[in-house]
LOSE-924694 format. One record per atom (N, C-alpha, C, CB): atom name; residue in one letter; x, y, z. Coordinates in steps of 0.001 Angstrom, whole numbers. Glycine has a CB too. Layout:
<pts>
   name   resn         x         y         z
     CA      A         X         Y         Z
...
</pts>
This chain:
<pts>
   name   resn         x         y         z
      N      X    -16067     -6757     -7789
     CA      X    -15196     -5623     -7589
      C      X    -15992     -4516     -6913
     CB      X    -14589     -5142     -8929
      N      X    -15247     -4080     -6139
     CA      X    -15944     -2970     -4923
      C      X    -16068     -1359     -5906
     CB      X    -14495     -2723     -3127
      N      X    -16433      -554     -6117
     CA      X    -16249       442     -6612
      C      X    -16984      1623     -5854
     CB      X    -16527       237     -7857
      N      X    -15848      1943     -5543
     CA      X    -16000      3671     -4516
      C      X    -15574      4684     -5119
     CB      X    -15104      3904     -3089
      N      X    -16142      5583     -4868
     CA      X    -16079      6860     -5187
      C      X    -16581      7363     -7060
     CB      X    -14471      7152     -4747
      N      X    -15697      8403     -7481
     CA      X    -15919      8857     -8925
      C      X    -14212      8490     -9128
     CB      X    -16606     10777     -9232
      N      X    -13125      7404     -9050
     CA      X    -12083      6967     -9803
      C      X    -12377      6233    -10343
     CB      X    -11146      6659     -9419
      N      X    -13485      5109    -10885
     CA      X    -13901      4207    -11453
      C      X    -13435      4634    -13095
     CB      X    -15393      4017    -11030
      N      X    -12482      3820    -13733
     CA      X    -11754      3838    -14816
      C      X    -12828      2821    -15895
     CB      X    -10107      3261    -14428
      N      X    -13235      2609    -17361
     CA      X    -13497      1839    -17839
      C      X    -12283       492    -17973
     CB      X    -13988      2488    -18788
      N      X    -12273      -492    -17760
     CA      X    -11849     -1774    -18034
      C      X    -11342     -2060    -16736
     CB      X    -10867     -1946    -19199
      N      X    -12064     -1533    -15611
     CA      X    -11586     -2529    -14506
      C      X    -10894     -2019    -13341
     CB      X    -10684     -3493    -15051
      N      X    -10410     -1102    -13484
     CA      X     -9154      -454    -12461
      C      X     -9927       447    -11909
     CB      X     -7694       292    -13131
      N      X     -9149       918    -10364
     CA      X     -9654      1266     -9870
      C      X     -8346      2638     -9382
     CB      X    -10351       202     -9184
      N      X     -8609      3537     -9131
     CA      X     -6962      4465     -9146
      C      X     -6159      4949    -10229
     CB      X     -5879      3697     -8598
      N      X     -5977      3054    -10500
     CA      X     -5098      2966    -12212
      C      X     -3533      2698    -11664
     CB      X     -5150      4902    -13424
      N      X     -3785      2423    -10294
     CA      X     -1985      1578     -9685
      C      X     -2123       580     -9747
     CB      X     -1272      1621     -8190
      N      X     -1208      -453    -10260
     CA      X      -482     -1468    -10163
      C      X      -108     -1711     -8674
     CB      X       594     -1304    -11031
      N      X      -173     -3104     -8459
     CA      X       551     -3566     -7366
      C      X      2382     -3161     -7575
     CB      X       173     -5302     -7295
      N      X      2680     -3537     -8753
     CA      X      4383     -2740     -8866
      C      X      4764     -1292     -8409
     CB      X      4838     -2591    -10436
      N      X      3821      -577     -9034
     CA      X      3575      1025     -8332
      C      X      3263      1243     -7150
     CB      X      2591      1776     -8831
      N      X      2139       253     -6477
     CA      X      2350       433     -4890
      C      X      3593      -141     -4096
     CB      X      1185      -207     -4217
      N      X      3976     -1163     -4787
     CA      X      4887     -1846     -4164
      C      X      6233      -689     -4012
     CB      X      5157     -3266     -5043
      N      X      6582      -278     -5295
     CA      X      7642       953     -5126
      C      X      7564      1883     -4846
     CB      X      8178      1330     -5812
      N      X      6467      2442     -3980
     CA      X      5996      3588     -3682
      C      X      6316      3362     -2075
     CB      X      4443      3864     -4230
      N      X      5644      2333     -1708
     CA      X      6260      1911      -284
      C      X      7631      1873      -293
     CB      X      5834       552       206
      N      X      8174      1358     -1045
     CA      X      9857       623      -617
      C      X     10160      2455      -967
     CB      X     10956     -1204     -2111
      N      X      9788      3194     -1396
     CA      X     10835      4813     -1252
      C      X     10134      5647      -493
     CB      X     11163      5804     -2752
      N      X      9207      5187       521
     CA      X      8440      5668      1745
      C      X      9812      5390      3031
     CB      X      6703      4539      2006
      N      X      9526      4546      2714
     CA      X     10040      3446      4127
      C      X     11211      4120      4027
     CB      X     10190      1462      4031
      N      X     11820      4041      5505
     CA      X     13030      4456      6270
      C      X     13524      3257      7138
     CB      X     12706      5730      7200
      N      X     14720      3323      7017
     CA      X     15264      2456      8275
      C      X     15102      2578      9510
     CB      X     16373      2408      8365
      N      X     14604      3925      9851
     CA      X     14439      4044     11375
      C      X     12954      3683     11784
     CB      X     14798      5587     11881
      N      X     12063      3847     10408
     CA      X     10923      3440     11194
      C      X     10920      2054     11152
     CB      X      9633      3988     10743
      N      X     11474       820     10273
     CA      X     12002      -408     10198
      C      X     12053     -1038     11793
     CB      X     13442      -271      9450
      N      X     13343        72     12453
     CA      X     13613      -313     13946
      C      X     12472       222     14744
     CB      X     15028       296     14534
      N      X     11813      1014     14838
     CA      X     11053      1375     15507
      C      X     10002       362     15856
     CB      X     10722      2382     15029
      N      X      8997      -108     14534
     CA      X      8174     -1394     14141
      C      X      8752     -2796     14775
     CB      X      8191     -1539     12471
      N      X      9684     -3054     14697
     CA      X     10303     -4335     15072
      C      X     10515     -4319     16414
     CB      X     11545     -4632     14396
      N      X     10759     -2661     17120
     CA      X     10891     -2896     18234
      C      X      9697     -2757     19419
     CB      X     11864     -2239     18379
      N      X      8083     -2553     18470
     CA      X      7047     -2801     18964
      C      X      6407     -4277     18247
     CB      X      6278     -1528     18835
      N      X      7098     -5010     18280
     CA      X      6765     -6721     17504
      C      X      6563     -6760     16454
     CB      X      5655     -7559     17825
      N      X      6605     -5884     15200
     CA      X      6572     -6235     13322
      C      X      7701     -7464     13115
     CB      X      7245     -4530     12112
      N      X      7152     -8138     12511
     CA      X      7737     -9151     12388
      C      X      7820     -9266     10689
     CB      X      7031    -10238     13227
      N      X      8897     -9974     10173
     CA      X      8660    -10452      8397
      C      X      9331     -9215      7991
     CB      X      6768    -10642      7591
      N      X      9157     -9003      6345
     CA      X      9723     -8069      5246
      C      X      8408     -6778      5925
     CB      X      9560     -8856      3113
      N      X      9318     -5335      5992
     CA      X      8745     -4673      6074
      C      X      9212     -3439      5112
     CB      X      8598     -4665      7233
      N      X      9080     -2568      5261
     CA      X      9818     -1065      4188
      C      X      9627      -370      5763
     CB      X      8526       -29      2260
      N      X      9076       -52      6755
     CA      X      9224       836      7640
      C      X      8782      2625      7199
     CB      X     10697       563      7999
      N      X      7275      2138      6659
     CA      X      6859      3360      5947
      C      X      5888      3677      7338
     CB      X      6026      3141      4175
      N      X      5709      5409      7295
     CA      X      5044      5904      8331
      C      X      3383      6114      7846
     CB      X      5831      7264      8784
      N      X      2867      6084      9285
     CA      X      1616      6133      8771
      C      X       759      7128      7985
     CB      X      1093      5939      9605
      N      X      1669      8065      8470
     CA      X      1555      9620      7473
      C      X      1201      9121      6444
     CB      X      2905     10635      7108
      N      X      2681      8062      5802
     CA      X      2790      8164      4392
      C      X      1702      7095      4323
     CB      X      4323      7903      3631
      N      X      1293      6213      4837
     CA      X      -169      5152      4209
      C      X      -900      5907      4432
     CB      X      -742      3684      4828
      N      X     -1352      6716      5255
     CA      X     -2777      7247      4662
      C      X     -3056      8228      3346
     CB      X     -3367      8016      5766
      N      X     -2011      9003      3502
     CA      X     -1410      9543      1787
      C      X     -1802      8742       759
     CB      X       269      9532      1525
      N      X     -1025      7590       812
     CA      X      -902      6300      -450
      C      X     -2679      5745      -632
     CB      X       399      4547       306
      N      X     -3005      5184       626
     CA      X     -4315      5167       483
      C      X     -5493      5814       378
     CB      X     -4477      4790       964
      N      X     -5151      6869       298
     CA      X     -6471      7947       -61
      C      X     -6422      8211     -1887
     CB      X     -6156      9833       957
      N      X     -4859      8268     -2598
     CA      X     -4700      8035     -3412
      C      X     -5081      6690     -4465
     CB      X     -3909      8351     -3129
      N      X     -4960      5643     -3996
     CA      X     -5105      4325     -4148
      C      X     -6852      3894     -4134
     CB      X     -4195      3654     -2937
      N      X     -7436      4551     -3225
     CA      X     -9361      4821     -3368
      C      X     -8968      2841     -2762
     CB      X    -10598      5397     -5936
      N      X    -10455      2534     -2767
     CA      X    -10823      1317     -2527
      C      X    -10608       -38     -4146
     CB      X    -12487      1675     -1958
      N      X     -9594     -1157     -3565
     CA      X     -9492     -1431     -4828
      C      X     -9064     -2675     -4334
     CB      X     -8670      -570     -5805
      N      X    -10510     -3658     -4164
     CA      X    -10105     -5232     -3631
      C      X     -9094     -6028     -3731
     CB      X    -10761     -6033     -4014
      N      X     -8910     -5876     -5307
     CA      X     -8066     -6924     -6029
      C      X     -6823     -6455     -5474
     CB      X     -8117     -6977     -7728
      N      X     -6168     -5007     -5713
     CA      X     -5079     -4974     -5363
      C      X     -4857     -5202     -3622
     CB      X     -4660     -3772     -5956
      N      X     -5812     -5012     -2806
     CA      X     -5422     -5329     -1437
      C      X     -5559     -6929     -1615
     CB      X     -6434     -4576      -174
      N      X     -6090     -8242     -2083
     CA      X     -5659     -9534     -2382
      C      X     -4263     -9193     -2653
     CB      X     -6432    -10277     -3541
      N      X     -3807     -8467     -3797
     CA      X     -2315     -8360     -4085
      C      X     -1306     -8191     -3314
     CB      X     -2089     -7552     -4749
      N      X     -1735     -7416     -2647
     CA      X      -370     -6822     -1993
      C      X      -775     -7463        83
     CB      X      -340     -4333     -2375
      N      X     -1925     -8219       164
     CA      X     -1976     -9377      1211
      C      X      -601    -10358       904
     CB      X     -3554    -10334      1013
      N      X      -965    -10713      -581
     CA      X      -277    -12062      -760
      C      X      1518    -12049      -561
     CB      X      -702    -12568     -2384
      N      X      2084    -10259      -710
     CA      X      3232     -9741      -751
      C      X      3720    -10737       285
     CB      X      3330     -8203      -521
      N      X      2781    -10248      1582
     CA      X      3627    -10447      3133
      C      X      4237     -9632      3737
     CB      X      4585    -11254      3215
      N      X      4528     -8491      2831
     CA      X      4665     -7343      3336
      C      X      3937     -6163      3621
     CB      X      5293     -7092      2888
</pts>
């Protein structure tokens, strides 16, 4: 396990989000227009159509946290 910064939690976590919490954090990011926008520069698959604004937000929050990027790889979304 990678551990960055001073969020380092005892028992493992890193932030302290869940892949469920990121997962619903995206899906009430995302807009339909950025949906079309993405698709209409080649995104392909399940997307939420969240802006990059909002990922770098989410990920500065989120700190470095391997396991959950394995997690939310395996989404597909």
């Amino acid at each position: 396990m990678l551990i960055v910064g001073n969020d380092y939690e005892p028992g493992g976590e890193i932030s302290g989000m869940t892949l469920k919490q990121v997962m619903t954090e995206l899906k009430s990011c995302g807009t339909a227009q950025n949906v079309k926008i993405y698709r209409r520069h080649g995104a392909r698959g399940d997307l939420f159509g969240v802006s990059f604004a909002n990922l770098g937000i989410l990920r500065k929050r989120i700190g470095a946290n391997h396991d959950l990027a394995e997690q939310l790889w395996r989404t597909g979304n």
